[in-house]
Structures are given as C-alpha cells and as structure tokens.
N, C-alpha and C positions, 0 to 999 in steps of 0.2 A: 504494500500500500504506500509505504511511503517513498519507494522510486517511482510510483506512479506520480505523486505530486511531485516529484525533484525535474519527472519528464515534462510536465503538463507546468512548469512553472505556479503552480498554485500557491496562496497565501501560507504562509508558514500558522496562522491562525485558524485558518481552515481545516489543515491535516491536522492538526491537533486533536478540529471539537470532531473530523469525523473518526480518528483512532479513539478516542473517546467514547464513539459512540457503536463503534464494533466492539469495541472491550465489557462497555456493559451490557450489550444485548447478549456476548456470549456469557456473561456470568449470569444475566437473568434466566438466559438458555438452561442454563447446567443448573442454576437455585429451582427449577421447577420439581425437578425430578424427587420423588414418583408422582406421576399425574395419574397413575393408574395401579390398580392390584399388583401386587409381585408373589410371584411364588416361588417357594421355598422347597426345592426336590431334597425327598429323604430317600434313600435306595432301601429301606430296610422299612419292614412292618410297621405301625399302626402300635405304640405300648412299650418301646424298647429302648432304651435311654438314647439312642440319637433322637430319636422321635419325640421324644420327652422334651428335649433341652432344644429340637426346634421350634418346637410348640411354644414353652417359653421366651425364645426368644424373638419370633413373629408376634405373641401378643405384645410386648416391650415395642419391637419396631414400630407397628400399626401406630401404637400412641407417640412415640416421639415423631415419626417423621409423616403424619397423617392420610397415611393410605394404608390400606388392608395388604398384610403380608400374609398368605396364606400355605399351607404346609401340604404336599401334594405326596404321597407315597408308591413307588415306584420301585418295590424290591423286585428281584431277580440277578443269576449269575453273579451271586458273590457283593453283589452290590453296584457293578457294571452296567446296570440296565440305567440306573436313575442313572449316575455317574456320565454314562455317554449321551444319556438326552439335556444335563444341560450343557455339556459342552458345545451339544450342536445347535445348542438354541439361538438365537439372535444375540447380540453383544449389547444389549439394551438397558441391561440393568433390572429387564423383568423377569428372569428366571434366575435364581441363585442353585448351589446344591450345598449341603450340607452334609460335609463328606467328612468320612473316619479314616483309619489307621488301613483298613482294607481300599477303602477307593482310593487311597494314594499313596502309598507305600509296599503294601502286601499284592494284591494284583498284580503288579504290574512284572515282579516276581513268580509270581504264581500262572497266569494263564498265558499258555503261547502264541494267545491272540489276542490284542487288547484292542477294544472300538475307544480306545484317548488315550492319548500319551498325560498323564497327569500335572507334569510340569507345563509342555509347550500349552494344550488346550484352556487352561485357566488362568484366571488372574486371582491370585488371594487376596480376602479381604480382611478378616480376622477369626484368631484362634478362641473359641469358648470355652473348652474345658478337656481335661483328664480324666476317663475314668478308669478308676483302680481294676486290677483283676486282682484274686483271691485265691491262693489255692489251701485248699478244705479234701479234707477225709470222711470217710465212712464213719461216722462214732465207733464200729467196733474193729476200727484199726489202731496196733499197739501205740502209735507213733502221736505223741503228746507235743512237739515242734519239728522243726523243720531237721535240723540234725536227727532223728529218732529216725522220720521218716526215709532221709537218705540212707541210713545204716539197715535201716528192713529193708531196700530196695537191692543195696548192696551184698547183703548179705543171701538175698533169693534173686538173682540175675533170670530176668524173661518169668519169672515167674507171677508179677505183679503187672497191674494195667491202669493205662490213664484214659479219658474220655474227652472227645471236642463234638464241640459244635461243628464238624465238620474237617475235612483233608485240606492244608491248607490257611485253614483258618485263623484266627490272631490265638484263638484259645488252643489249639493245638502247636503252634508256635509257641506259644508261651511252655508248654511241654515239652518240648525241642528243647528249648532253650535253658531251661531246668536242667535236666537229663544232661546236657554237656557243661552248664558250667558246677555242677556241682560233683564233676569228675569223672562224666563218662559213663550215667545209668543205667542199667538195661529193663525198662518197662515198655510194655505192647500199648501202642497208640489204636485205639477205641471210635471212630470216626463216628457221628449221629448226622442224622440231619436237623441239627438249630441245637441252641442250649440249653431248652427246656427237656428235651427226652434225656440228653446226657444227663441233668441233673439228676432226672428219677430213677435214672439207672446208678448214680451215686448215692443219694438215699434211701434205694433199695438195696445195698451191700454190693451190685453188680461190678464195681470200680474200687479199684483200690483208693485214685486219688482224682483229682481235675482242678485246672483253674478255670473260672466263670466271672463274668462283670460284676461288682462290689452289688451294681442296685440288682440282678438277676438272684443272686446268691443270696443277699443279705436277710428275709425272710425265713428261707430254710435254716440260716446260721439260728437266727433270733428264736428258733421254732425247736433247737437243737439237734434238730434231722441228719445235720452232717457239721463236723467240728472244722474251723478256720486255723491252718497251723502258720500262714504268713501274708504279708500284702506284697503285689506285685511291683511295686513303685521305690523310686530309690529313698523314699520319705513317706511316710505314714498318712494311709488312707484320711482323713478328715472325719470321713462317718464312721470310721471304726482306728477311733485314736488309740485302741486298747491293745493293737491288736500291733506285733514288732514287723519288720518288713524281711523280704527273706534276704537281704542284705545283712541287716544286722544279727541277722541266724547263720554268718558265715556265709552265705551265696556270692560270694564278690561279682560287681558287674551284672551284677541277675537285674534287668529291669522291661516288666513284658504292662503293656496297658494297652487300650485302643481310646482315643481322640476324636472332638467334633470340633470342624472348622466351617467357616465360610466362603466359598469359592466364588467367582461368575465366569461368564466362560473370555476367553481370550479376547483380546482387543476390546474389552468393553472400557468405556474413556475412564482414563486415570480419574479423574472429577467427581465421576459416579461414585468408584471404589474408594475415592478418599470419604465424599459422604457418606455413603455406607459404613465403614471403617469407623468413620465418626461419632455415629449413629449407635453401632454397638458397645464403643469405650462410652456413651454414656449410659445404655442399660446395663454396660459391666460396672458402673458405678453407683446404682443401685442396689442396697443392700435387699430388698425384697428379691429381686430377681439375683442376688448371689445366692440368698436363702433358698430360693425353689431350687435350684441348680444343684446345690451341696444335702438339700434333700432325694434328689433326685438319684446320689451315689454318685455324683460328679462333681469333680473338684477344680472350683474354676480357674480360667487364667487369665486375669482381669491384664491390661495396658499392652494386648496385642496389638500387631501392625500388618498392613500388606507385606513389608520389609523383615519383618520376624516369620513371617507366617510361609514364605519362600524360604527361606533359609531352613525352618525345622523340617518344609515338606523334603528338601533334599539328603536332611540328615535321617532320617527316617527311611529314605532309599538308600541309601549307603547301609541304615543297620540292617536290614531285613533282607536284601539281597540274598549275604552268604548264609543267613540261617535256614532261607526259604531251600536254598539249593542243598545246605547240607541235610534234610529234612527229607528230599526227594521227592516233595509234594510237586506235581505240575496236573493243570489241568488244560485238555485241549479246546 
C-alpha cells in the first residue's frame, strides 16, 4: 500500500488515514470472531474424561467469548476418526478437536496408516489438563506396593497378567513401560476392547494387575473392589494425594498419563488461535472450572500456550515412539 502512494504521489496524510483504516477494519475483522456456533470434536464416547473436560470447557467458552461452543463426538479407530475430521475441516476457527495422548502422540506410532500427520495438520491452541493413570490390583493379590508387586512378578516370570483397554493403547503402554523400567518383567499383556471390561475382569480376580485413568478407576478404588498400589505421574495425582507415585516406589523414569489439548486445524489465522488461546487462560483462571476439572480426575494445566503446546506435542513423539515399537503393537 504504501508504494502505491510513493507511485501515485499521494499526500503523505492521506496514506496515513487510509493505512489506518485497513489496520482497523482488519482488527474489527479478526475482534468479531465467533459470529457463529463452534464445535468442539471429541474422538472418544459421550462420559469419558476427555469428554468431560470438553464439556467443561465449551460451557466456560460459550460464556466468555459469546457464542455457543458445542461438543460433537466422533469416536472411532483409536481416536483417528474425530482427529482427521477436524483436521480437514475449514481453517475457520469453527471446528476445534480436543485431542489426547493417543491423537497425537501414540497413533501416529501405532497405525501404519495415518489420515493426519499431527504436527503439520494442526495449529495448537492450548493444553487443559493431565490425567493421572493408576495402577491397582486385584485385593486378593499378595503385593501391598509397588516393590511387592514387582518381586511376585519376578519371582513367577509369564506366569502373571496385565489388562488394557486395548493393543496399543496408552493403558497398555503404560504396561510396557512398567515391565521394562522396573527391570525387565515378564507378564502376559490382556488386550479388551475399552477400559471398562478390563476393569471387571480386574475386579473379578481375572488380572493380576492394570493401569486405568485416575477418574475411570477411582470408584472401584473408593468401592474397595480392586487396591491402588501407585500413581502414574512423576508427582502425585491431586485427587488421590494419599496415594505415593511409582517413582517414589523406586520406578525411576516411570511416567505413563494421557492429556486433553486444544487443536484447530492448520492454517487457521494466528488471530483466531491467539483469541482462543486467550479465551481458555481465562477459564483456566477460574477456580470453579479448575474445581470441575480436578473433580473430574484431571489435573489441570493452567498458563498454557500455542508455543508450549507444540513443543510438548513433539516431546510426547519422541517418548512414545521407541516404547510403541518396542511393544510391537502396530495396527494396519
């Protein structure tokens, strides 16, 4: 614009008031947004703490930023199903996904076909929380902590079993990842389809052990159906302060959980995703909506950024990578 007026000879007053007046129409431009419903894709069921903590987090948007953010579910393939619808959605700012540990770290490891690459298809907006995994026993297994239980594992090689939600999974990772850093275990991996049958086949005496999400598990624990001998995080769950982490039980490096973030898909304007961005550091700074979250068995992660929120999605492929491969989980 402004070698335009330098060719056209125009007032130097002029180009001023009309740079002036392209600068605010595009800020009016970009202050409108959302003029319309935004929806919020979960890949996974209707009940299940990502779903929870979107729900949460769409009623908080709706009120701060005055449009209806609505939460759409779209489970299938591991979580791949929502995961590639909004990547291919318009860059508009009105489809988000509210993606875990599996749509953007685990997958992309895991199946030898992926419909998104996770890093290039999305833009991050911000991180909402951690939630803890748990690993729990049968009550009438001898092992009273985490040391006990490795030494019966040890001491019966293949003769003991763990249980996931599935081949692959973050909960059967997290049994991978157990099994090698606490020296090399040898228990039979128990594959289910979802984490509520592994459960009842853990409170049915069927499983020796399993890890399961803090808010899936927490029930049964309370209920005494099946006993909690560590938390999966390298710090102590929030909802279950009581309870020591299997770090501090000697696991060095043991650190298995699954995360909800906020994505949009590629290209969508930096503008959008800074309001957005914005928009959530201020219901993360709402103690009601920390309270629902930390009820929820998720433990938030308040003064996220687009710029933190790339950098963890990368570290997060770099851990999961080698454990996915040495696991030998693939799906086609």
């Amino acid at each position: 614009m402004w070698k335009l007026c330098i060719e056209l000879r125009a007032p130097v007053l002029s180009c001023l008031l009309i740079g002036l007046a392209v600068t605010s129409g595009t800020v009016s431009a970009q202050g409108k947004y959302p003029e319309k419903p935004v929806r919020i894709i979960v890949s996974f069921s209707a009940g299940g703490p990502t779903d929870i903590v979107a729900r949460i987090m769409s009623a908080k948007l709706s009120e701060l930023m005055g449009q209806t953010f609505v939460v759409e579910n779209r489970p299938g393939a591991g979580g791949n199903t929502g995961a590639a619808m909004a990547a291919e959605a318009a860059p508009d700012g009105y489809t988000l996904l509210m993606a875990t540990v599996s749509t953007h770290a685990i997958n992309p490891g895991l199946y030898k076909k992926m419909p998104y690459d996770p890093v290039r298809d999305f833009a991050p907006v911000s991180q909402i929380g951690v939630t803890p995994t748990v690993l729990a026993v049968h009550p009438s297994v001898a092992a009273k902590d985490v040391q006990s239980l490795v030494s019966l594992l040890r001491a019966n090689p293949g003769k003991h079993s763990f249980g996931s939600s599935g081949m692959g999974s973050i909960l059967h990772l997290c049994g991978e990842q157990f099994k090698t850093t606490a020296g090399g275990l040898d228990a039979t991996h128990i594959p289910y389809k979802g984490s509520a049958p592994m459960i009842a086949d853990l409170v049915g005496g069927q499983l020796t052990f399993g890890f399961d999400a803090l808010p899936t598990v927490l029930p049964q624990l309370k209920a005494g159906k099946i006993r909690a001998l560590g938390a999966g995080m390298a710090s102590r769950a929030r909802a279950l302060p009581e309870l020591p982490t299997l770090q501090e039980q000697g696991i060095a490096g043991f650190e298995c959980y699954t995360w909800n973030a906020i994505f949009a898909p590629a290209k969508t304007s930096p503008a959008i995703v800074q309001a957005l961005s914005q928009a959530i550091d201020k219901a993360m700074a709402d103690p009601n909506v920390i309270k629902r979250i930390e009820d929820a068995g998720v433990d938030p992660t308040p003064g996220s950024t687009p710029e933190k929120l790339a950098e963890f999605v990368k570290r997060e492929l770099a851990k999961w990578a080698p454990i996915i491969k040495a696991s030998g989980a693939s799906i086609d």
